[in-house]
mmCIF file as gemmi writes it, N, C-alpha and C atoms, coordinates in Angstrom:
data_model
loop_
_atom_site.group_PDB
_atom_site.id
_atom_site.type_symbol
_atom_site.label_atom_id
_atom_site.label_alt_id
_atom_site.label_comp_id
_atom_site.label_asym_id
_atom_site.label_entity_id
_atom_site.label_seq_id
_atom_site.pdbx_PDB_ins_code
_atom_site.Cartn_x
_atom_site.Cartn_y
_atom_site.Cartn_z
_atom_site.occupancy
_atom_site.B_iso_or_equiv
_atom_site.pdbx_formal_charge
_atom_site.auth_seq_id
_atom_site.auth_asym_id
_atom_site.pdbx_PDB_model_num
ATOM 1 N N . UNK Axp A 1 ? 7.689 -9.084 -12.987 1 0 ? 1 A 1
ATOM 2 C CA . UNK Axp A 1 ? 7.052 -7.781 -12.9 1 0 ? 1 A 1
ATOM 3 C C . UNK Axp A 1 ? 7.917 -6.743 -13.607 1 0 ? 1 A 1
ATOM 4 N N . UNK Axp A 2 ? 7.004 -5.889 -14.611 1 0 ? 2 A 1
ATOM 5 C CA . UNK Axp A 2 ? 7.874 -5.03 -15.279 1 0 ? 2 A 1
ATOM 6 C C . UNK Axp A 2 ? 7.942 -3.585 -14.133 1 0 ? 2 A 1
ATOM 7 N N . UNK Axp A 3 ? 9.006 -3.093 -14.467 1 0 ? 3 A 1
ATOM 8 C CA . UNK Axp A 3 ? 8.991 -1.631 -13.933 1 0 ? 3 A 1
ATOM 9 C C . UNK Axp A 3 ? 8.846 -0.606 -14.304 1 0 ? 3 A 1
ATOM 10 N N . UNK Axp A 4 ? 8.477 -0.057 -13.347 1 0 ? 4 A 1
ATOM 11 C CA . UNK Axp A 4 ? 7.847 2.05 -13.702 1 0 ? 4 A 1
ATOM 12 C C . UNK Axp A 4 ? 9.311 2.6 -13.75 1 0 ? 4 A 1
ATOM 13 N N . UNK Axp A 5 ? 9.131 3.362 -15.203 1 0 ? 5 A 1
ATOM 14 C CA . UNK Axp A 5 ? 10.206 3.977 -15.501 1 0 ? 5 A 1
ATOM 15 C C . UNK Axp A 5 ? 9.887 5.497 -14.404 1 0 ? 5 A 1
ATOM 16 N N . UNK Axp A 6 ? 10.68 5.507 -13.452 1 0 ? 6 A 1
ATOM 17 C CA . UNK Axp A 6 ? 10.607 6.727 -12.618 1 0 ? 6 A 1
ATOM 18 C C . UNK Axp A 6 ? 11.185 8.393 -13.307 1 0 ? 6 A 1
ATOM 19 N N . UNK Axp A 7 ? 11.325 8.243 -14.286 1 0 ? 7 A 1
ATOM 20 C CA . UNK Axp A 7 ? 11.635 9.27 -15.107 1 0 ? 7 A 1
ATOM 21 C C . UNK Axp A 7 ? 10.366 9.714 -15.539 1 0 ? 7 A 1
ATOM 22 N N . UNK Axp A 8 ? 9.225 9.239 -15.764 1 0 ? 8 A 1
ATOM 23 C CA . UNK Axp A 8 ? 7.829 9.733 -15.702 1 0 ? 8 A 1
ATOM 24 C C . UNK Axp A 8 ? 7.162 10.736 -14.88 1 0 ? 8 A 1
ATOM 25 N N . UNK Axp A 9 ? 8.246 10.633 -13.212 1 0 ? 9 A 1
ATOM 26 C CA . UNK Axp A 9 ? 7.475 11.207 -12.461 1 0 ? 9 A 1
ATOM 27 C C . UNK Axp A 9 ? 7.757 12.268 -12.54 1 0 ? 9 A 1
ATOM 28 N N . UNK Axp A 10 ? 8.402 12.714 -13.519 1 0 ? 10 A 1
ATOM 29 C CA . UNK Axp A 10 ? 8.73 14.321 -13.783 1 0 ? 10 A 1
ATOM 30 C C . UNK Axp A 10 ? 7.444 14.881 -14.694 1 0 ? 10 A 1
ATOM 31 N N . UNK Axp A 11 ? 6.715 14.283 -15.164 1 0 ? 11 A 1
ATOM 32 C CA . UNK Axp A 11 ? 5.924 14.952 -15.915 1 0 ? 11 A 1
ATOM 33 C C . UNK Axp A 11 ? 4.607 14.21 -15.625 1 0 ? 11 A 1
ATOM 34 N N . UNK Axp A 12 ? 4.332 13.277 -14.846 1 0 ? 12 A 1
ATOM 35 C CA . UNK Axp A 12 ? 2.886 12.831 -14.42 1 0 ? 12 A 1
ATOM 36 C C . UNK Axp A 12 ? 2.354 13.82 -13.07 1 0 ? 12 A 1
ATOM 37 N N . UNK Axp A 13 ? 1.272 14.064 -13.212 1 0 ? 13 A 1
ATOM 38 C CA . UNK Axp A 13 ? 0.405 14.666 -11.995 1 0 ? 13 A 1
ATOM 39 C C . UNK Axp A 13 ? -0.935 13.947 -12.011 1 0 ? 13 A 1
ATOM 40 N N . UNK Axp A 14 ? -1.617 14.316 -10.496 1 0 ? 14 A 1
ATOM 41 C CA . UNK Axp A 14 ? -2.531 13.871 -10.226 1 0 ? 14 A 1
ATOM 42 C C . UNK Axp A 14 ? -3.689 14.434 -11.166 1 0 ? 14 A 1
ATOM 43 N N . UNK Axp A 15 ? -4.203 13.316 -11.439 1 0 ? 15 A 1
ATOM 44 C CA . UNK Axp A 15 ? -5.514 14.252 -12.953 1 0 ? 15 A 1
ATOM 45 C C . UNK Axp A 15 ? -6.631 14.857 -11.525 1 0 ? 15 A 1
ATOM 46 N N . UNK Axp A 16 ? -6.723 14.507 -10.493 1 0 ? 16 A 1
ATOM 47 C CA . UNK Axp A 16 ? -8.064 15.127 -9.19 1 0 ? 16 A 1
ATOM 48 C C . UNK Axp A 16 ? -7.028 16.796 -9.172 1 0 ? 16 A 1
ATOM 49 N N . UNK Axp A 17 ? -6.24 16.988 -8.662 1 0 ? 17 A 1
ATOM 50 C CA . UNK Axp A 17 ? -5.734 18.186 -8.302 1 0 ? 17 A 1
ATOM 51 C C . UNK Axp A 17 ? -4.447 19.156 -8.826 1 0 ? 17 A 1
ATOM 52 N N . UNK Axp A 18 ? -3.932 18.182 -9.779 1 0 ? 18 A 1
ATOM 53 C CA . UNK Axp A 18 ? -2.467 18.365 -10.914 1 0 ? 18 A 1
ATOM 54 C C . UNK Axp A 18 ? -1.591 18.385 -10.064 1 0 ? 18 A 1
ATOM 55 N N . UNK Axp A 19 ? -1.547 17.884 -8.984 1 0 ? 19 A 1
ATOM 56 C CA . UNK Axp A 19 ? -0.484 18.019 -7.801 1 0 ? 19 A 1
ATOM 57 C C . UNK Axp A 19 ? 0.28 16.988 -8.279 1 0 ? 19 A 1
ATOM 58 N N . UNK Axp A 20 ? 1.791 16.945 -7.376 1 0 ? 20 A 1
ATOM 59 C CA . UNK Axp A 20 ? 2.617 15.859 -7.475 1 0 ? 20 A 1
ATOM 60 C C . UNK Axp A 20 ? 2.392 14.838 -6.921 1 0 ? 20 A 1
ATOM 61 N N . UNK Axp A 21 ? 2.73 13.472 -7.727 1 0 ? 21 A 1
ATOM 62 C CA . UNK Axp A 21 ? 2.676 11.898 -7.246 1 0 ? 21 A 1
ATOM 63 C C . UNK Axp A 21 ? 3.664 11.845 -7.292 1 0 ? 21 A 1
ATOM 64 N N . UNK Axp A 22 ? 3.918 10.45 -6.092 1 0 ? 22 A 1
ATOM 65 C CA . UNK Axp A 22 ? 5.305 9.896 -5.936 1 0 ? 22 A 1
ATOM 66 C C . UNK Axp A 22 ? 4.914 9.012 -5.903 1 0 ? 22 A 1
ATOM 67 N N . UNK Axp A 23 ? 5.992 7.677 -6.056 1 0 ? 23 A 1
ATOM 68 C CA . UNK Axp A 23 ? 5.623 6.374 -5.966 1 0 ? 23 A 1
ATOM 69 C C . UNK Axp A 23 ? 5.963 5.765 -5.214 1 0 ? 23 A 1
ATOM 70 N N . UNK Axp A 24 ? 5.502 4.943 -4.667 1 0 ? 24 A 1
ATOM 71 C CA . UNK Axp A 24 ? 5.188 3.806 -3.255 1 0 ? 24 A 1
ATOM 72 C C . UNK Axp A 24 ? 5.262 2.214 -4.41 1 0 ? 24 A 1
ATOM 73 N N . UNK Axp A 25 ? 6.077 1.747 -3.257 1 0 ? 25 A 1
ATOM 74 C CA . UNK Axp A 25 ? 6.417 -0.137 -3.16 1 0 ? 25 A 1
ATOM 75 C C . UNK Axp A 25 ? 6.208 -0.331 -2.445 1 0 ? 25 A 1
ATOM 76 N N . UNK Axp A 26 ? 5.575 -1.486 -2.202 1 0 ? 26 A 1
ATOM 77 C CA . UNK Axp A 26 ? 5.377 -2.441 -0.842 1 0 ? 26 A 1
ATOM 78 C C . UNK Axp A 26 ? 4.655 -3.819 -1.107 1 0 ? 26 A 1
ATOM 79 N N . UNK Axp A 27 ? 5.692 -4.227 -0.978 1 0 ? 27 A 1
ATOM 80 C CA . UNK Axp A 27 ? 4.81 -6.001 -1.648 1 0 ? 27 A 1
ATOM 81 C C . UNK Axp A 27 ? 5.196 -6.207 -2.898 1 0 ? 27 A 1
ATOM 82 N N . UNK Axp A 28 ? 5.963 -5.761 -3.574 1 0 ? 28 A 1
ATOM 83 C CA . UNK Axp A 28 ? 5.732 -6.249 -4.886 1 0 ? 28 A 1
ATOM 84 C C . UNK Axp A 28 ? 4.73 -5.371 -5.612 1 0 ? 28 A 1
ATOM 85 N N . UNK Axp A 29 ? 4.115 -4.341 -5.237 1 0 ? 29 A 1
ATOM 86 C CA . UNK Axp A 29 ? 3.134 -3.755 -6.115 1 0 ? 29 A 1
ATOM 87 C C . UNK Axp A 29 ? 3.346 -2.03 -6.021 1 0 ? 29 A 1
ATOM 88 N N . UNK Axp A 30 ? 3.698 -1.635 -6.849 1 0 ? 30 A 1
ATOM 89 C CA . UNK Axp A 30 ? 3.652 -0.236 -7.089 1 0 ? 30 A 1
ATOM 90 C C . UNK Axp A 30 ? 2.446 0.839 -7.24 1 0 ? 30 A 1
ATOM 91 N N . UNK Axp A 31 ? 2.851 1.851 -6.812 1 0 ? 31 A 1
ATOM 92 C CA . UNK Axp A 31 ? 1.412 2.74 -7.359 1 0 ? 31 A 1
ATOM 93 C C . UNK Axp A 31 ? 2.157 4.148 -6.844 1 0 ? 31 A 1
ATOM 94 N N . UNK Axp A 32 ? 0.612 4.813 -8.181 1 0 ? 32 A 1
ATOM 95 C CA . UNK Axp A 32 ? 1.627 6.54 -7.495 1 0 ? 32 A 1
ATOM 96 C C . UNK Axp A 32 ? 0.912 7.384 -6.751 1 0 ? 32 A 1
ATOM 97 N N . UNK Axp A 33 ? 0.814 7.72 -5.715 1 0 ? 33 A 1
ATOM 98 C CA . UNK Axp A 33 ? 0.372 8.526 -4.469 1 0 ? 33 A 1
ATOM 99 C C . UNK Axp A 33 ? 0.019 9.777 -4.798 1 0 ? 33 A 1
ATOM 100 N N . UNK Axp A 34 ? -1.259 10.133 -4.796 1 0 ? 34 A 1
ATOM 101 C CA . UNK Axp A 34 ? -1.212 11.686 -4.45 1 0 ? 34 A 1
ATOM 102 C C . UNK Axp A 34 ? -1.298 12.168 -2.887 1 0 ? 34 A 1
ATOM 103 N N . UNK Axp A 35 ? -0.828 12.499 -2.18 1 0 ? 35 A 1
ATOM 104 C CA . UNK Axp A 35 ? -1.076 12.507 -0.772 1 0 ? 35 A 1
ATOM 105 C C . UNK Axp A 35 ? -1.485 13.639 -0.411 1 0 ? 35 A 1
ATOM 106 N N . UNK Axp A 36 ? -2.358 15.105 -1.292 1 0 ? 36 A 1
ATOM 107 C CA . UNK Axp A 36 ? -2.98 15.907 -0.853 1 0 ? 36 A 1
ATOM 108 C C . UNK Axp A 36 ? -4.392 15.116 -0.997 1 0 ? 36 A 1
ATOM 109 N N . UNK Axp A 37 ? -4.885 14.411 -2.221 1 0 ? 37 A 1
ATOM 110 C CA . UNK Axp A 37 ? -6.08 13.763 -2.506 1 0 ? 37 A 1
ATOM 111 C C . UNK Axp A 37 ? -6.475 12.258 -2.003 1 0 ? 37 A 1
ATOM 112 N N . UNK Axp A 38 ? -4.83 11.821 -1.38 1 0 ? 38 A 1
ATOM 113 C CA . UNK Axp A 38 ? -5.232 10.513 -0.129 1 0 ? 38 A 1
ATOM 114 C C . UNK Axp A 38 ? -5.697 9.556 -1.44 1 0 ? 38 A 1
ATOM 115 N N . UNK Axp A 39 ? -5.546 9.642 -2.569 1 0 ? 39 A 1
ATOM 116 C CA . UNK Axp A 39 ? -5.577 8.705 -3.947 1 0 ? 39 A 1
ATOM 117 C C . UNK Axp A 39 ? -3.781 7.326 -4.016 1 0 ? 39 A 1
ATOM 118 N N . UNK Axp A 40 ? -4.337 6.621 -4.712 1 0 ? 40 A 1
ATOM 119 C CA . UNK Axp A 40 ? -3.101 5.55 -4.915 1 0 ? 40 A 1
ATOM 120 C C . UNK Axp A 40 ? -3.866 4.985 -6.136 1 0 ? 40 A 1
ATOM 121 N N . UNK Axp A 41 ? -3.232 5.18 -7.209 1 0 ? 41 A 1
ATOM 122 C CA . UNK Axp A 41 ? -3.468 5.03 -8.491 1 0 ? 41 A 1
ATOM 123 C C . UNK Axp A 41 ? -2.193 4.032 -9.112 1 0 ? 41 A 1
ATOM 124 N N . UNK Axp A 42 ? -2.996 2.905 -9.604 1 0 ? 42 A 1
ATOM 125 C CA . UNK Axp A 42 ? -2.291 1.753 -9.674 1 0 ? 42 A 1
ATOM 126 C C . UNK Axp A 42 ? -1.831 1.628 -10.793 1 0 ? 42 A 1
ATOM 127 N N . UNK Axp A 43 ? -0.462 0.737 -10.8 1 0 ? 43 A 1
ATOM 128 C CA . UNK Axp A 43 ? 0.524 0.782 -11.951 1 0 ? 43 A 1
ATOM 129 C C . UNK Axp A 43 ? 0.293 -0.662 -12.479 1 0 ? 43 A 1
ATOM 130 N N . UNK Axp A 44 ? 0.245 -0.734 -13.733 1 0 ? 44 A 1
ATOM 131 C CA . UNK Axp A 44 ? -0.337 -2.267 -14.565 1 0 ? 44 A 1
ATOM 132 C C . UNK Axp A 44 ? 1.1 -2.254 -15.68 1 0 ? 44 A 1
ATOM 133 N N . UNK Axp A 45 ? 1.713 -3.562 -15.27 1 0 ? 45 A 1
ATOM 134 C CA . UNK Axp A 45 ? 2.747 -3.925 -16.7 1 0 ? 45 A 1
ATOM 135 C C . UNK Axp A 45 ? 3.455 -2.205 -16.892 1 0 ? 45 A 1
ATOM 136 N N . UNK Axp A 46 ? 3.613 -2.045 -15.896 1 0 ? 46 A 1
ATOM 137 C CA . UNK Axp A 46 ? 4.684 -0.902 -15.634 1 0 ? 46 A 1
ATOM 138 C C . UNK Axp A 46 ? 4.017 0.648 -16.289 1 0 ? 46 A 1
ATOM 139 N N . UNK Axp A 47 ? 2.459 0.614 -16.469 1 0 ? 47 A 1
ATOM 140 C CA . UNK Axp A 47 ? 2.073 1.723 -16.722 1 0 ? 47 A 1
ATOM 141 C C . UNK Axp A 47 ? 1.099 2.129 -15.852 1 0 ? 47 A 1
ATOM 142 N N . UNK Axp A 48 ? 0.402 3.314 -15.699 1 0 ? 48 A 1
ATOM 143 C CA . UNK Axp A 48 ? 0.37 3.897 -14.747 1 0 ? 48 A 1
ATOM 144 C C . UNK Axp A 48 ? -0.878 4.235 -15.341 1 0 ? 48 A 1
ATOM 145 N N . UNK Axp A 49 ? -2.036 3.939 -14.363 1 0 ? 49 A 1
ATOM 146 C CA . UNK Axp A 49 ? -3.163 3.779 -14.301 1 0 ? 49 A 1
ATOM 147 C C . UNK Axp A 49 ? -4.004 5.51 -13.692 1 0 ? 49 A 1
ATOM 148 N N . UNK Axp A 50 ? -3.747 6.53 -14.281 1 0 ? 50 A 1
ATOM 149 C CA . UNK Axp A 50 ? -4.178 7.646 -14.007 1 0 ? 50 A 1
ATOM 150 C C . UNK Axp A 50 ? -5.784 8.204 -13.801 1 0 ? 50 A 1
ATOM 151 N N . UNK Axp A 51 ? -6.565 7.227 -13.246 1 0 ? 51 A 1
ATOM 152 C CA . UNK Axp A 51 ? -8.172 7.324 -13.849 1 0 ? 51 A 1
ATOM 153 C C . UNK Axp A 51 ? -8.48 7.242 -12.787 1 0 ? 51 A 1
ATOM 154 N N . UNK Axp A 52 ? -9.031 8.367 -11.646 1 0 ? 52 A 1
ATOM 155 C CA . UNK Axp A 52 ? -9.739 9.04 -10.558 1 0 ? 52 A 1
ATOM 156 C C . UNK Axp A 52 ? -10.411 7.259 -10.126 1 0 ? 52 A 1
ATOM 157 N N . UNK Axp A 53 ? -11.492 7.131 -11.366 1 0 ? 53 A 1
ATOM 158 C CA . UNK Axp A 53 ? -12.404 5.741 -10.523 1 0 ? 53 A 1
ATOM 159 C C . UNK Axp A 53 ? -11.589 4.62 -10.713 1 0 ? 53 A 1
ATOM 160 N N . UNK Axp A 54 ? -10.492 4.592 -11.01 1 0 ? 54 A 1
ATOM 161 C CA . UNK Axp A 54 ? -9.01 3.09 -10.919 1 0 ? 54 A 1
ATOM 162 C C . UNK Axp A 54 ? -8.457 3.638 -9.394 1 0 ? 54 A 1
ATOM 163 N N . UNK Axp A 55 ? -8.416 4.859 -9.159 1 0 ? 55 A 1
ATOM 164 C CA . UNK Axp A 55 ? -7.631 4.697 -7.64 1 0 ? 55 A 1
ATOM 165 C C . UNK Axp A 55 ? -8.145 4.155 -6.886 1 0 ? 55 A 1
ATOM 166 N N . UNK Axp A 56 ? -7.311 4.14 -5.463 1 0 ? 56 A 1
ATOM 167 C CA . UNK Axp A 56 ? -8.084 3.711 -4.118 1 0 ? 56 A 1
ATOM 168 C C . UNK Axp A 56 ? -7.85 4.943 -3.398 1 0 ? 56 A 1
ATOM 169 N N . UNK Axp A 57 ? -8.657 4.955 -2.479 1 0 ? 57 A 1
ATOM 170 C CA . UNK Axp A 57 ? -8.991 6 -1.228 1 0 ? 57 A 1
ATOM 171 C C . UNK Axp A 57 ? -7.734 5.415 -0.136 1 0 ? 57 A 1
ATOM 172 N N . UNK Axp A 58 ? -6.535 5.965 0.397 1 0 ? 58 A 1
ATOM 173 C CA . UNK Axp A 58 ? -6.055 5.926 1.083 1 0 ? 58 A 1
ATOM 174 C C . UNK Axp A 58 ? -5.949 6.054 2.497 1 0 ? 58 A 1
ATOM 175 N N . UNK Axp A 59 ? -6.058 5.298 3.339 1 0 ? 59 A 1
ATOM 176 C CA . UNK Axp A 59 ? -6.439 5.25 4.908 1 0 ? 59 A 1
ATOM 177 C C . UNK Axp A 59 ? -5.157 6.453 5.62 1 0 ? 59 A 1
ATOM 178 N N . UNK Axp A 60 ? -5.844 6.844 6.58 1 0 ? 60 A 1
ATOM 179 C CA . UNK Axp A 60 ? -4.563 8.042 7.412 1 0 ? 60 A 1
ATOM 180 C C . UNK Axp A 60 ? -3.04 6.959 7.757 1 0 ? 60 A 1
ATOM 181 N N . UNK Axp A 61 ? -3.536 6.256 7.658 1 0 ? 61 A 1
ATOM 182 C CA . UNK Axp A 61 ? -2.043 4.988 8.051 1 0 ? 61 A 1
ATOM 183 C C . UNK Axp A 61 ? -1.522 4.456 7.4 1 0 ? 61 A 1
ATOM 184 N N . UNK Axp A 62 ? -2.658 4.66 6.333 1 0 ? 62 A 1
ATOM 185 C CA . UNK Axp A 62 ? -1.605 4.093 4.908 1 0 ? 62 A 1
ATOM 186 C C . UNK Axp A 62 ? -0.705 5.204 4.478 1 0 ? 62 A 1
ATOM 187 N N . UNK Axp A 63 ? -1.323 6.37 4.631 1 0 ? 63 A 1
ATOM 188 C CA . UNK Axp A 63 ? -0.552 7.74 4.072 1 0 ? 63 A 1
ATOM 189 C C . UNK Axp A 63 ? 0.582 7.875 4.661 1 0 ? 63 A 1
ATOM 190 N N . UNK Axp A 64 ? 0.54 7.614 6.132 1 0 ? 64 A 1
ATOM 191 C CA . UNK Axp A 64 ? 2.347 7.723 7.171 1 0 ? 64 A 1
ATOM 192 C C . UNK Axp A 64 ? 2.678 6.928 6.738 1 0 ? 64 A 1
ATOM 193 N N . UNK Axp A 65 ? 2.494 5.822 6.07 1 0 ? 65 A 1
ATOM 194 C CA . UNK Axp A 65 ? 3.576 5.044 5.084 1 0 ? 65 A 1
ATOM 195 C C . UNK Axp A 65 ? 4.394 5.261 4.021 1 0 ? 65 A 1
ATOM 196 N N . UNK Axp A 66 ? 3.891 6.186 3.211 1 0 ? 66 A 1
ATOM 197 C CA . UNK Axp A 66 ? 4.578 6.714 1.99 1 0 ? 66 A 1
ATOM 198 C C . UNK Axp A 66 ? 5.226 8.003 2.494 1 0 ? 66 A 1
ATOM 199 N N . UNK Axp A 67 ? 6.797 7.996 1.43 1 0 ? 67 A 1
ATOM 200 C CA . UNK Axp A 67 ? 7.337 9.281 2.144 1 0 ? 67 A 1
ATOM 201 C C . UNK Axp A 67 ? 6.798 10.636 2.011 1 0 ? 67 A 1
């Protein structure tokens, strides 16, 4: 598995609200969180999948998971 260069997250925002993403691990699979829009937008071969209908809808329990 390649990795997300986290130096990105200085200049990526959420395309739903331009808010800040952070990124979440768990399992082996990365993705970057918007946690005002409850979005998790998935990272492929270490790039970052920014496209509203590629996210998932985040459960209230998934969200107390990410910091």
């Amino acid at each position: 598995m390649r990795t997300f260069d986290k130096r990105l997250l200085q200049v990526l925002a959420c395309p739903v609200c331009k808010g800040q993403v952070i990124l979440y691990t768990n399992d082996n699979i990365q993705e970057l969180v918007c946690r005002f829009d409850r979005l998790a937008f998935p990272i492929r071969d270490a790039i970052p999948v920014m496209l509203e209908e590629q996210a998932r809808t985040l459960s209230l329990e998934e969200l107390d998971k990410v910091n």
